[in-house]
C-alpha positions in Angstrom: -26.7 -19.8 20.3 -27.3 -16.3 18.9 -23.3 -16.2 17.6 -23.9 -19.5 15.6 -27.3 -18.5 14.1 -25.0 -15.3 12.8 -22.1 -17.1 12.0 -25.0 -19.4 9.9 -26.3 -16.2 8.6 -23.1 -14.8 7.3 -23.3 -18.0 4.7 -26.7 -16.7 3.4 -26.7 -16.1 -0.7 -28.7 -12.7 0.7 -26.3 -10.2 0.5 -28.7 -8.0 3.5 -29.1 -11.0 5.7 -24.7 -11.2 5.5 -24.3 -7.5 5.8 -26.6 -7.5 9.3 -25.1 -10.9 10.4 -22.0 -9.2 10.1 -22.4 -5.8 11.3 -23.9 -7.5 14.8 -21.3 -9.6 15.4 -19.2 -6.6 15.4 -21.4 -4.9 17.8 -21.3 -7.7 20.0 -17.8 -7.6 20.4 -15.7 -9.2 22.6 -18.2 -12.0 23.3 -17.8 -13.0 19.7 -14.6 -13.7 19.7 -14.0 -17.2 21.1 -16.4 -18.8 17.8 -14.7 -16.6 15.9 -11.5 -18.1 16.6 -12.4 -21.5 16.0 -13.9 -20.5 12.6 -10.5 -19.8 11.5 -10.3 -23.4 10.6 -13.1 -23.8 8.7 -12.4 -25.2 5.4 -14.7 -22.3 3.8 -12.4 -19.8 2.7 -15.4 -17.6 2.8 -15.9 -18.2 6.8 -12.1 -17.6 6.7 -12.0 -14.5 5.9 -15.1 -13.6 7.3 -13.9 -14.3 10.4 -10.2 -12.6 10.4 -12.2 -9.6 9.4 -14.7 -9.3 12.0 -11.6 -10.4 14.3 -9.6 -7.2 12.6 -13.0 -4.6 13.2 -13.3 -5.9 16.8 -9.6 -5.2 17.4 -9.4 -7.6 19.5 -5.5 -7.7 21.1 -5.8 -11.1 22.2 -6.5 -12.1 18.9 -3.1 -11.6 17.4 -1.5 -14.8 18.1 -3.7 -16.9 16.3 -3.8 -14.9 13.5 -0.3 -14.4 13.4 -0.1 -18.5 13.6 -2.6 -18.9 10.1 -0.1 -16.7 8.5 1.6 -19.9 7.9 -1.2 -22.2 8.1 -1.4 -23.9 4.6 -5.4 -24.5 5.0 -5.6 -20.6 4.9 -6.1 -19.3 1.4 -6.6 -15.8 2.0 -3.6 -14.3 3.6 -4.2 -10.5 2.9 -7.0 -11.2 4.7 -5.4 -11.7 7.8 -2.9 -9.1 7.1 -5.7 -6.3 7.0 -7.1 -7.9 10.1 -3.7 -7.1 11.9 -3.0 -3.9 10.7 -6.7 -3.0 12.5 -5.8 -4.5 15.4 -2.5 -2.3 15.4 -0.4 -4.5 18.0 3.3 -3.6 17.7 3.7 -7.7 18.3 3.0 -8.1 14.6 5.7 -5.9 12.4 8.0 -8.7 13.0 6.0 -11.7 11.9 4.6 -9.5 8.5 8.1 -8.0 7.8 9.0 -11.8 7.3 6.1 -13.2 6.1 6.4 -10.0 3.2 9.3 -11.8 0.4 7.1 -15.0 0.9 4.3 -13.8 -0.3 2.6 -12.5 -3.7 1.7 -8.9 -4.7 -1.9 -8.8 -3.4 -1.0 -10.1 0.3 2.2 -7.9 -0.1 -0.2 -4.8 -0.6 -1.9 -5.9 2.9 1.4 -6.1 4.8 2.5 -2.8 3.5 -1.1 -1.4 4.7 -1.0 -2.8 8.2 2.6 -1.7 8.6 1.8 1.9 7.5 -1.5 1.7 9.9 0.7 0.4 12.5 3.1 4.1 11.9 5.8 5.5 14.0 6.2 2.7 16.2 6.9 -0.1 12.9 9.7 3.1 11.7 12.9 1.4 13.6 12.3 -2.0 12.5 11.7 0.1 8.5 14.4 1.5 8.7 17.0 -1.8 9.7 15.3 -3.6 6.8 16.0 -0.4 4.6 19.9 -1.9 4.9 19.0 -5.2 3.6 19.6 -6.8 0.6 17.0 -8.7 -0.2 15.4 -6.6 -2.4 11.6 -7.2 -1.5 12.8 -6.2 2.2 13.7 -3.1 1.1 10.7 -2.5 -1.3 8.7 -3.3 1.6 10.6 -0.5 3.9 11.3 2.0 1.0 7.5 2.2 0.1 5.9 1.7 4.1 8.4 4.6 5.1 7.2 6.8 2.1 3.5 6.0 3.3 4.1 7.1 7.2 5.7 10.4 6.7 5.9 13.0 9.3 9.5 12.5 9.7 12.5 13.2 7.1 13.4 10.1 5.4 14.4 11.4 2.3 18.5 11.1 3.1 17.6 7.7 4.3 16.1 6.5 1.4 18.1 8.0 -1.3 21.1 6.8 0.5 20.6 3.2 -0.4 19.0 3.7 -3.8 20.1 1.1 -6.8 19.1 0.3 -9.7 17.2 -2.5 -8.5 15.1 -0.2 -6.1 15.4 2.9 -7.9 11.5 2.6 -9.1 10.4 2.3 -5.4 12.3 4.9 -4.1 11.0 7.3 -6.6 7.4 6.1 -5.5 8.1 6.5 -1.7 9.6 10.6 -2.7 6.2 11.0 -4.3 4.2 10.2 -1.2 6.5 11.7 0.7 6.3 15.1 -0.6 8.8 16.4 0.9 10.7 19.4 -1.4 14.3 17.8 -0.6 13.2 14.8 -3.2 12.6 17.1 -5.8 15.9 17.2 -7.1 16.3 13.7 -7.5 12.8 13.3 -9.2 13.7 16.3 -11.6 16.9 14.3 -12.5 14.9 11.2 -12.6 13.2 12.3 -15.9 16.1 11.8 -17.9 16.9 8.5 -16.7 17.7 5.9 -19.6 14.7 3.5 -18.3 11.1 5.0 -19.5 9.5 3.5 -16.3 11.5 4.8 -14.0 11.2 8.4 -15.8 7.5 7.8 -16.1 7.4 7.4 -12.4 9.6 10.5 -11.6 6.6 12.2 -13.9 4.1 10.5 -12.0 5.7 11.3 -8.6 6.0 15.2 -9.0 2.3 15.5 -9.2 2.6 15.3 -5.0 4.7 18.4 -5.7 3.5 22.5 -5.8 6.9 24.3 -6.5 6.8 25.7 -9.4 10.8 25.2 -10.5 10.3 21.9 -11.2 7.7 23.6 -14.8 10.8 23.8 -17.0 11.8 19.9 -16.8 8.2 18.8 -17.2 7.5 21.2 -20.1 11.0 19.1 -21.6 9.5 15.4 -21.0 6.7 16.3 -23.0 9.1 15.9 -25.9 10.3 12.1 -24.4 9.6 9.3 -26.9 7.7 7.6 -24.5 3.7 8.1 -24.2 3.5 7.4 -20.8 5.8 9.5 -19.9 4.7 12.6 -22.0 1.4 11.6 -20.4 2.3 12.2 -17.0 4.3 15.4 -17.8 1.2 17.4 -18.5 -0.5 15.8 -15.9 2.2 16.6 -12.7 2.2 20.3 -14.7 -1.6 20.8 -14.5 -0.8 19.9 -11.0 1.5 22.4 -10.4 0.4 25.2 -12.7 -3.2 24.4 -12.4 -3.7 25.2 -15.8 -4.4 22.4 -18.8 -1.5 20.9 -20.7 -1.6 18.9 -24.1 0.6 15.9 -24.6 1.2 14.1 -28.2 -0.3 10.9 -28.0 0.9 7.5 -29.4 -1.1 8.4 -32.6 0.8 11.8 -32.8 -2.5 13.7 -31.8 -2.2 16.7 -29.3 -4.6 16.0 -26.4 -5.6 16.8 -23.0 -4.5 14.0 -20.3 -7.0 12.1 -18.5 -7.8 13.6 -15.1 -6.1 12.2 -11.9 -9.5 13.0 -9.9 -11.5 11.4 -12.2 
C-alpha cells in the first residue's frame, strides 16, 4: 500500500511531493520493484519513464529483461529512457540488444545507447570493436565514438584504420576524447581537409591536446575562410599555450573566443 500511495505521489503537479516520492522508492529498493515493473505499461509516458528510471537507480539485475523487451514495445515513447536505465544497471546482457536497437533509433535515444555502452566499459570493447568492421555506417558511428569515450586502452590504429569519408567526422571526435598523442598527426592534417566541418572538428578536437608542436598549424587555421574554424583555432591554442588568442570574426572583427569553461 505504501508503493502505490508513492507511485500516486510521483503524478503530483508538486514538484517536492514527486522529488520525495521518488527518492523513497529508491530507498526502498528491491521491494519496489515488482509495481515498478507493471508500471511499465502504463499508458502515461510520464509513469514510463518514471519507472525505468527508478528501475535504472535501483540497479536492479533482474530488471533487464523487461526493459530490454519495451525497447521494442511500440506503447513506449521514451526509449532513451530505458537506455539510461540500462547503462545503470550495467549488465553485460544488454550491449547486444542496444548495439541493435542503435541504427533504429533517432539522435536523442542514440545518445542514451552510446552512454550506457560507455558506462558498461571494458567488458562492451570486443563487441565495439566487431562492429567497428561494419558497414553500416551508424554501427560504426556508434563504435567509433563509444570506443573514443572508454579509453584506457590504445585504439587509435584501430580506429584510423577504417576511417572514410563517411566516418571521417566521428573518428576525429573519438581522437579528441581519446587524447591520446598518436592522433595528433592525423588531427594536425585534418585541418587542411577540403570539408570545413570536418577541419572545424580537427580544431575542436586538439583542445584535448597539451603538446605544444601542434601551435604552428593552429596559428595557420586562423587564416581558414571558415569562422568556425578560425574560432576553434584560437580556442584549442589558448588551450595549449594557455595564453589568449584573437580570431577574425564573420564581420572581419579581431576578437577573443568564447571560453570552453564558460
Amino acid at each position: 500500500m505504501l508503493f502505490r500511495s508513492l507511485i500516486k505521489n510521483l503524478g503530483n503537479k508538486d514538484p517536492e511531493i514527486q522529488k520525495e516520492a521518488y527518492n523513497s522508492i529508491i530507498k526502498a529498493g528491491k521491494p519496489a520493484v515488482p509495481l515498478l515493473k507493471k508500471l511499465l505499461k502504463s499508458k502515461d509516458p510520464a509513469l514510463q519513464d518514471y519507472a525505468a528510471g527508478l528501475l535504472g537507480n535501483i540497479k536492479d539485475k533482474g530488471s533487464v529483461p523487461i526493459l530490454i523487451k519495451n525497447l521494442s514495445a511500440l506503447n513506449f515513447k521514451h526509449k532513451y529512457v530505458l537506455c539510461w536505465a540500462l547503462g545503470e544497471i550495467g549488465d553485460t546482457s544488454v550491449i547486444g540488444p542496444l548495439i541493435n536497437l542503435y541504427p533504429k533509433e533517432k539522435k536523442d535515444t542514440q545518445k542514451y545507447i552510446i552512454r550506457a555502452i560507455v558506462k558498461i566499459g571494458k567488458p562492451a570493447v570486443p563487441f565495439l570493436l566487431k562492429t567497428l568492421e561494419s558497414n553500416n555506417l551508424h554501427l560504426q558511428k556508434l563504435s567509433i565514438l563509444s570506443l573514443g569515450q572508454i579509453r584506457g586502452e590504445n585504439f587509435v590504429p584501430l580506429i584510423l584504420r577504417i576511417v572514410n569519408k563517411r566516418n571521417i567526422e566521428f573518428v576525429i571526435l573519438a581522437l579528441g576524447d581519446l587524447a591520446d598523442p598518436e592522433g595528433i598527426d592525423f588531427l594536425i592534417k585534418s585541418l587542411k581537409h577540403p570539408v570545413w566541418q570536418v577541419r572545424q572538428k580537427s580544431a575542436q578536437s586538439l583542445t584535448r591536446f597539451t603538446d605544444t608542436r601542434i601551435l604552428p598549424p593552429l596559428r595557420a587555421a586562423l587564416n581558414d575562410k571558415e569562422t568556425a574554424v578560425r574560432e576553434w583555432a584560437a580556442k584549442a591554442i589558448e588551450c595549449i599555450s594557455e595564453e589568449k588568442c584573437k580570431y577574425k570574426n564573420g564581420k572581419g572583427e579581431f576578437v577573443y573566443p568564447d571560453s570552453l569553461y564558460r
